[in-house]
Z-matrix of the N, CA and C atoms (Angstrom, degrees):
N
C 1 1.453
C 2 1.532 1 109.16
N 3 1.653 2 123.42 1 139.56
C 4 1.378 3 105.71 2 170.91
C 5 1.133 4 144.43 3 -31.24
N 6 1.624 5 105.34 4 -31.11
C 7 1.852 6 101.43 5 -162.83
C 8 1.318 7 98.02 6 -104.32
N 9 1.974 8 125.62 7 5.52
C 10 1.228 9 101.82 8 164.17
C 11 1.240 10 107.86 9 113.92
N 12 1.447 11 141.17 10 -45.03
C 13 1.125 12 137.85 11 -114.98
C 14 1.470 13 109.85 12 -131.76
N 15 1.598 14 108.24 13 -0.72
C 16 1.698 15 130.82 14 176.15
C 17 1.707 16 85.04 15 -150.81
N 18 2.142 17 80.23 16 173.12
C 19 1.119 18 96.43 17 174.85
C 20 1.519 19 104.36 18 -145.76
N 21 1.299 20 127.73 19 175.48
C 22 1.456 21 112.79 20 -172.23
C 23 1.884 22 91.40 21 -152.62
N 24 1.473 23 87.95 22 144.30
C 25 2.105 24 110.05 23 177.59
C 26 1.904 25 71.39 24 -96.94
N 27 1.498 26 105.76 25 121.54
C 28 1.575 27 113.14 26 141.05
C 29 1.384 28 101.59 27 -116.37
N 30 0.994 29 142.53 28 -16.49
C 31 1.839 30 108.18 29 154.78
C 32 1.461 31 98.13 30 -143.33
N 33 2.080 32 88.58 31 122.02
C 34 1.256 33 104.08 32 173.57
C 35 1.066 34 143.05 33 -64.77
N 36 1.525 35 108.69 34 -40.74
C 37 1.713 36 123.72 35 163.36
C 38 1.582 37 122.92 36 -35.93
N 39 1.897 38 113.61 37 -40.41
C 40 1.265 39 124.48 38 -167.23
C 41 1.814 40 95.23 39 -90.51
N 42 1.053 41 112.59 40 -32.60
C 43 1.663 42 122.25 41 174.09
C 44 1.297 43 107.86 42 -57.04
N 45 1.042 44 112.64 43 -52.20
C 46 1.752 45 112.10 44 -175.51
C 47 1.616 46 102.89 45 -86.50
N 48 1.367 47 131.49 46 -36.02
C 49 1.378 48 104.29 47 173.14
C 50 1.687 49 120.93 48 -71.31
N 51 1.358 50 115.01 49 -30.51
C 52 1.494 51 119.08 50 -172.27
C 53 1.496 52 108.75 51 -113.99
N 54 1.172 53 128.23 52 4.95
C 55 1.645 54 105.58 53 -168.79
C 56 1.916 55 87.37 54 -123.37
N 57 1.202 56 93.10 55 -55.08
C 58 1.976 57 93.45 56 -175.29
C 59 1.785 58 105.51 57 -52.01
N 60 1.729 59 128.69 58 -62.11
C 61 1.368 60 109.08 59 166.48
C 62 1.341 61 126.14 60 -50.82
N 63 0.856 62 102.82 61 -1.13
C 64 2.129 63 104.67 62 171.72
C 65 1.092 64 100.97 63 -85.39
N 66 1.219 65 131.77 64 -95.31
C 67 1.333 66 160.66 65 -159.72
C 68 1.730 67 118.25 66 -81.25
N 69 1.316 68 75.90 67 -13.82
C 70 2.193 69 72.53 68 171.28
C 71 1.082 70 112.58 69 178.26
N 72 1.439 71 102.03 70 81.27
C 73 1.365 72 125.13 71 -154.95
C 74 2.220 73 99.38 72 -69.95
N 75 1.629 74 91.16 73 -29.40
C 76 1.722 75 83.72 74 178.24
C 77 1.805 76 119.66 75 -49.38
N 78 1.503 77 92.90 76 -12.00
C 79 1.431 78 84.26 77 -148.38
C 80 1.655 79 93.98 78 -118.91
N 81 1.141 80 121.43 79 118.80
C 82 1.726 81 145.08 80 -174.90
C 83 1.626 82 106.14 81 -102.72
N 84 1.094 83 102.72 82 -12.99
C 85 2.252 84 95.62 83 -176.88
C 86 1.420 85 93.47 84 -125.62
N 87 1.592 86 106.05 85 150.43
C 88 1.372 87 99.83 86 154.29
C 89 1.511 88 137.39 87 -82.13
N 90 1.574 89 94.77 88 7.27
C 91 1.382 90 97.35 89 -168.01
C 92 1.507 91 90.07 90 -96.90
N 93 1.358 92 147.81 91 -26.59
C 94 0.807 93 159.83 92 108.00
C 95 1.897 94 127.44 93 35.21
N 96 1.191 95 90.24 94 -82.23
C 97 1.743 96 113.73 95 156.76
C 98 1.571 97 113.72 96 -84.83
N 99 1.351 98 116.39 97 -3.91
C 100 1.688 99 106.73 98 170.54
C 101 2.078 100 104.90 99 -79.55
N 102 1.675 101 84.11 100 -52.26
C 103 1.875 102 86.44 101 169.96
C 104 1.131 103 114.37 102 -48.19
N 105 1.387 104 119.44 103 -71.66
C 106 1.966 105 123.00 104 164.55
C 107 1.407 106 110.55 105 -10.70
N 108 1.681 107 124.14 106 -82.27
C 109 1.872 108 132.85 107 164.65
C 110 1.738 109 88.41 108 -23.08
N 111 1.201 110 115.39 109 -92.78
C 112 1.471 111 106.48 110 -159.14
C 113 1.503 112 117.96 111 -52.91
N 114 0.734 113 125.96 112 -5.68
C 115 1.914 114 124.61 113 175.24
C 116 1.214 115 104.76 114 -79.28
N 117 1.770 116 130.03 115 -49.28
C 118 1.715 117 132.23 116 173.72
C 119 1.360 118 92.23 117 -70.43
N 120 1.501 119 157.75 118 -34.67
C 121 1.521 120 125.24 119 175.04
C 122 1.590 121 80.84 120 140.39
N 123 1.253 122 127.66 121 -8.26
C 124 2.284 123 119.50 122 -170.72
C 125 1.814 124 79.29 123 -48.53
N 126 1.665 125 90.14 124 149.06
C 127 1.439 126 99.64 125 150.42
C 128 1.919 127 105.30 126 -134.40
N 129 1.327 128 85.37 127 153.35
C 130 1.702 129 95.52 128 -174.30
C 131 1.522 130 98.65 129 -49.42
N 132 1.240 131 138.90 130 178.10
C 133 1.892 132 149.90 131 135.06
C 134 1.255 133 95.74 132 -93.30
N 135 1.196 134 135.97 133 171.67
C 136 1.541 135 145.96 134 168.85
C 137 1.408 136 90.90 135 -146.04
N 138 1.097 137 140.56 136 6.77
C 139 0.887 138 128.99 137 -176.81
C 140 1.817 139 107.37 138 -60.18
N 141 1.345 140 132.94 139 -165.38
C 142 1.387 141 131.53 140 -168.67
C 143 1.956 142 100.43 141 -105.71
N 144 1.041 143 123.10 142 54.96
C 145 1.408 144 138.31 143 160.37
C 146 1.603 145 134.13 144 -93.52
N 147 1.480 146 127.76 145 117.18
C 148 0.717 147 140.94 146 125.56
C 149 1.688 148 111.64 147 32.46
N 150 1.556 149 117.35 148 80.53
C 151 1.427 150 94.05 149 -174.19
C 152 1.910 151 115.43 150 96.46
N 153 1.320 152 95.07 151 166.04
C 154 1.701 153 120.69 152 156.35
C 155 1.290 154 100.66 153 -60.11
N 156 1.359 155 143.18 154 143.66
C 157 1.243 156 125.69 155 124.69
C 158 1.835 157 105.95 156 -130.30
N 159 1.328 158 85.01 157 174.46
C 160 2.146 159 90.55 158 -172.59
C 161 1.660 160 74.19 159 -151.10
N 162 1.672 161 73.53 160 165.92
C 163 1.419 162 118.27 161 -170.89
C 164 0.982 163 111.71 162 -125.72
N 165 1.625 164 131.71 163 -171.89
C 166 1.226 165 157.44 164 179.43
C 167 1.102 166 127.69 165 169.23
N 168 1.408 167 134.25 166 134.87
C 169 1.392 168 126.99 167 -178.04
C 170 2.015 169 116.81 168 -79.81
N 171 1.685 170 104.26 169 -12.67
C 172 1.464 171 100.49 170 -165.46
C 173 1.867 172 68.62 171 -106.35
N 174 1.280 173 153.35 172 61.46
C 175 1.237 174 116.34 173 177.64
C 176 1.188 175 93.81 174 -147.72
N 177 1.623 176 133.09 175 133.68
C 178 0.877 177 136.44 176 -139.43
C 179 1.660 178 122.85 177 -170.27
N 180 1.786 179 118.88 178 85.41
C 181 1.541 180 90.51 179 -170.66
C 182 1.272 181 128.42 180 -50.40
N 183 1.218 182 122.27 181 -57.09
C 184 1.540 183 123.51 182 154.00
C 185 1.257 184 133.30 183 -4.50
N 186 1.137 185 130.34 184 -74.21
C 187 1.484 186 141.58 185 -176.61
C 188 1.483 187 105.78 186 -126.77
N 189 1.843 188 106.67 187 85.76
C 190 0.849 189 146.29 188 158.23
C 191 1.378 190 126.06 189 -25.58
N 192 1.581 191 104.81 190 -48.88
C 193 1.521 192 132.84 191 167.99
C 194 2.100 193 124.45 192 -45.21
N 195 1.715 194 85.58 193 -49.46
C 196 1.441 195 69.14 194 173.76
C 197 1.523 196 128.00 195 -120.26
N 198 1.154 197 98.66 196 68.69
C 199 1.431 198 155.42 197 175.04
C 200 2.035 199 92.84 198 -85.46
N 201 1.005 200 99.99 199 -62.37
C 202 1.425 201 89.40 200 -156.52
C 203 1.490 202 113.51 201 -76.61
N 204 1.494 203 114.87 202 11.07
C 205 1.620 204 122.14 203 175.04
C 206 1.774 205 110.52 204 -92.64
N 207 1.869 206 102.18 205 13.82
C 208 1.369 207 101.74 206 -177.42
C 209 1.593 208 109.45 207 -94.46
N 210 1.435 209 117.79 208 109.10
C 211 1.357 210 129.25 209 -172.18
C 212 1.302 211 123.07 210 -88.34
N 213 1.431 212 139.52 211 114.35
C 214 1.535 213 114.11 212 162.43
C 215 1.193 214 121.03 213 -47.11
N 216 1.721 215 109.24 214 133.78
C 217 1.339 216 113.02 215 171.95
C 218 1.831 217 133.04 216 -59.48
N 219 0.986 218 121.35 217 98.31
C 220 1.592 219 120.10 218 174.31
C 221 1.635 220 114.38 219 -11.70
N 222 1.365 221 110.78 220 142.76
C 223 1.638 222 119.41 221 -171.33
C 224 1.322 223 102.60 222 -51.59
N 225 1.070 224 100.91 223 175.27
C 226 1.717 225 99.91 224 165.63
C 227 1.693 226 96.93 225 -103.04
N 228 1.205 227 132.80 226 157.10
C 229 1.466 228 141.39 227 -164.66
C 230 2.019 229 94.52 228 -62.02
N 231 0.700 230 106.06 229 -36.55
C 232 1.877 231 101.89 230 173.34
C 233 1.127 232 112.11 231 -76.16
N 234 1.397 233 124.22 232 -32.86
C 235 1.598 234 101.60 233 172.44
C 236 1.318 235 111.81 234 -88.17
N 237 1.684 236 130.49 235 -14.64
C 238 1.209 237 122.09 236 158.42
C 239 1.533 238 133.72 237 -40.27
N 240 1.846 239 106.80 238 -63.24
C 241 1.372 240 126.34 239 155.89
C 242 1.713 241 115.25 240 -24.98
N 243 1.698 242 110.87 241 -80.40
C 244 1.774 243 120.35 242 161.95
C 245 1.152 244 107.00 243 -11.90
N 246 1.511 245 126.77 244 -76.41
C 247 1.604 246 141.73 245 173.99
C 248 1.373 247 130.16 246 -35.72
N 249 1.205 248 105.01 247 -28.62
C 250 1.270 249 120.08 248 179.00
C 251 1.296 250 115.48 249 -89.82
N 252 1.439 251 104.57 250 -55.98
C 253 1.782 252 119.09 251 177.15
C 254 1.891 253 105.18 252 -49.12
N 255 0.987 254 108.28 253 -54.02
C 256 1.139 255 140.13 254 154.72
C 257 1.948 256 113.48 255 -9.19
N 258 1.628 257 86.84 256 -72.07
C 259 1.841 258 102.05 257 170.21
C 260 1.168 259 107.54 258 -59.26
N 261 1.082 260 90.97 259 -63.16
C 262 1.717 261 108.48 260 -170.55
C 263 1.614 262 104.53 261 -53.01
N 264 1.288 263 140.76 262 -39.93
C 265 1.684 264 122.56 263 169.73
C 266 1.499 265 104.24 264 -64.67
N 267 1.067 266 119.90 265 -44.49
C 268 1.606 267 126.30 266 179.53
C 269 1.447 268 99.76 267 -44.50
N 270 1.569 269 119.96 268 -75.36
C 271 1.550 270 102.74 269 -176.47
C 272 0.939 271 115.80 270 -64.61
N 273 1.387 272 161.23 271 -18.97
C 274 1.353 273 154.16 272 139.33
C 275 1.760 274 132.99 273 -12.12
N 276 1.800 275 85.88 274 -48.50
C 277 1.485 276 111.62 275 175.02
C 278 1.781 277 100.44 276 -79.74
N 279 1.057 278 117.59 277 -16.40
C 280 1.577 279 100.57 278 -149.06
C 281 1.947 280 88.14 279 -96.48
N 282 2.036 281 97.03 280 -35.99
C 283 1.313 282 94.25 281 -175.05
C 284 1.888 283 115.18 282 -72.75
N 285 1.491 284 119.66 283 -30.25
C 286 1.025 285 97.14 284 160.45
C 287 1.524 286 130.54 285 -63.08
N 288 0.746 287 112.78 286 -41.50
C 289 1.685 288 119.39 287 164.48
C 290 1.657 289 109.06 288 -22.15
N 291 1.523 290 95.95 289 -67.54
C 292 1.474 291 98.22 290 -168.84
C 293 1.863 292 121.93 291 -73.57
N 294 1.777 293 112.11 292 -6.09
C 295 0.718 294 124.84 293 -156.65
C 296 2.091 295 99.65 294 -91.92
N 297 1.443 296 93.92 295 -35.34
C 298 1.500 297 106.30 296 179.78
C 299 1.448 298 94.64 297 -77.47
N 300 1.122 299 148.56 298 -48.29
C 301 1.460 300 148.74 299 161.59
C 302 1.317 301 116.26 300 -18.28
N 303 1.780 302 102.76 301 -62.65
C 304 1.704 303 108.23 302 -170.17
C 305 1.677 304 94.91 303 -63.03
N 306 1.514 305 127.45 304 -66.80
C 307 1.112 306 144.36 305 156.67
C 308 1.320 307 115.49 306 32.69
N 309 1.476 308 101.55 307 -80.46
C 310 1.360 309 145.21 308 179.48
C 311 1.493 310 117.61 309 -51.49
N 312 1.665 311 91.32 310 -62.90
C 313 1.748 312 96.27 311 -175.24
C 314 1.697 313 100.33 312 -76.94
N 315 1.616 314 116.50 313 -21.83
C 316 1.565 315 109.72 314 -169.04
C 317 1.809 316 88.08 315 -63.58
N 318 1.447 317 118.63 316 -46.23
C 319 1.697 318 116.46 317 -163.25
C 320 1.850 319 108.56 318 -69.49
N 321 1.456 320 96.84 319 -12.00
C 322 1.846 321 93.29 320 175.35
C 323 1.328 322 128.33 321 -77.91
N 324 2.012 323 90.52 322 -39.64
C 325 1.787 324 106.81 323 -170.27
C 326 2.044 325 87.51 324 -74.97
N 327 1.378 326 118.52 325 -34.58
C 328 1.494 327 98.37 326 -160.70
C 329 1.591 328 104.07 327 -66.72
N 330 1.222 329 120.46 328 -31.27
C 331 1.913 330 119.93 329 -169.30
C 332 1.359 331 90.48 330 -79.14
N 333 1.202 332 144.03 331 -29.65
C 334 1.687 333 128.57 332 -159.58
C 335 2.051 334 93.39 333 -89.51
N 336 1.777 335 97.00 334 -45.52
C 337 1.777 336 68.64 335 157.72
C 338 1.006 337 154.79 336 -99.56
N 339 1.604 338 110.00 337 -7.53
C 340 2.014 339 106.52 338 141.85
C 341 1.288 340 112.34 339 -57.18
N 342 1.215 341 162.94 340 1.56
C 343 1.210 342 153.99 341 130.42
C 344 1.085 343 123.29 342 -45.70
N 345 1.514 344 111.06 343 -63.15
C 346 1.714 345 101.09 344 167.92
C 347 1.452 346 115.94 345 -66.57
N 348 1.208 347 130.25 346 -43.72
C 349 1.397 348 124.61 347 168.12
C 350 1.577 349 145.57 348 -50.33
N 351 1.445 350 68.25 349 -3.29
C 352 1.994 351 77.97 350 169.35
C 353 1.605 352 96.32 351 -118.57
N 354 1.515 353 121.22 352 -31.44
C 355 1.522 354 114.55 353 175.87
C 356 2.027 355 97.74 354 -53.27
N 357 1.179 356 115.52 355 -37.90
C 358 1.343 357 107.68 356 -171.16
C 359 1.306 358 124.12 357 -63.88
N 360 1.678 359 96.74 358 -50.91
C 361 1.464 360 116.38 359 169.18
C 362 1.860 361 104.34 360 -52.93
N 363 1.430 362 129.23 361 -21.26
C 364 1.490 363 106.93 362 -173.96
C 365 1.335 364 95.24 363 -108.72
N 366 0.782 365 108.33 364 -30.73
C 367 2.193 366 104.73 365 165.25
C 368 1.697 367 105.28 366 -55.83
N 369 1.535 368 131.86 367 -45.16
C 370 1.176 369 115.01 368 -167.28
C 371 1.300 370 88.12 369 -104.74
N 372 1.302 371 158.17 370 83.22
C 373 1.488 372 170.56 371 121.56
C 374 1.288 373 106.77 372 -100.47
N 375 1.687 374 141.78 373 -49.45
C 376 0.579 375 117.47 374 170.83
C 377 1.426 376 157.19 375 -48.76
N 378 1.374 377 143.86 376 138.67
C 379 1.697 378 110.18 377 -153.21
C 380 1.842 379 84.22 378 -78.67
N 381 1.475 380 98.67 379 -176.34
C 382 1.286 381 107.59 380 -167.20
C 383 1.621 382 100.74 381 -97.20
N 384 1.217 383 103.90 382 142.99
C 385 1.809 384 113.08 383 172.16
C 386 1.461 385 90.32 384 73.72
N 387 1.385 386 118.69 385 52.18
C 388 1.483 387 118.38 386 169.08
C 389 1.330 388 95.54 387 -109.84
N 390 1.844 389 105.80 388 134.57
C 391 1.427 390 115.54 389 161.08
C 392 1.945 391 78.97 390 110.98
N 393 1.092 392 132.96 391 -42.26
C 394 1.365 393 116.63 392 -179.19
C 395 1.498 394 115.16 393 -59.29
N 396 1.287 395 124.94 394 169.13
C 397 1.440 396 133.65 395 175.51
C 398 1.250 397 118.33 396 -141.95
């Protein structure tokens, strides 16, 4: 827009094939990068323009700089919770995982040393200087 201070998608189709794989490659939909705009704080205009356009109060062609005071907005307390529950099945999965692991190697190291421990026990059974003449 002239004064700088928004910006506007007037054609979305060409936006999402050439501007989102450039510049934001995460993002393949436009609906996609519209949620994204609203998570840093963009708000739509409705005003009668040409296109999408969004706004911002730190956003600015001009002064490029304060640009970088644009923050994602903090979860809302439910998607925090989700996130968590979330970890928390993850370490669950990861500790059983590791638990059949120890398991495993505890049931390998114990047979390899009753193995040697009875090879020892029949090596030291024998009387000594047996088999000489």
């Amino acid at each position: 827009l002239p004064q700088g201070d928004a910006f506007s998608v007037r054609d979305a189709d060409r936006f999402v094939k050439d501007v989102l794989p450039r510049y934001f490659c995460q993002h393949t939909k436009l609906t996609s990068f519209q949620w994204n705009l609203n998570l840093y704080g963009f708000r739509q205009i409705k005003e009668k323009l040409p296109g999408i356009t969004y706004q911002h109060d730190l956003f600015h062609r001009d002064f490029p700089n304060i640009c970088l005071g644009i923050k994602r907005k903090s979860e809302s307390k439910s998607a925090q919770i989700r996130n968590f529950i979330g970890d928390i099945d993850h370490d669950v999965v990861a500790t059983a995982n590791n638990t059949d692991t120890i398991t495993a190697t505890a049931a390998a190291v114990t047979t390899t040393t009753t193995t040697n421990s009875d090879t020892t026990k029949i090596t030291n059974s024998q009387p000594t200087g047996a088999g000489r003449e």
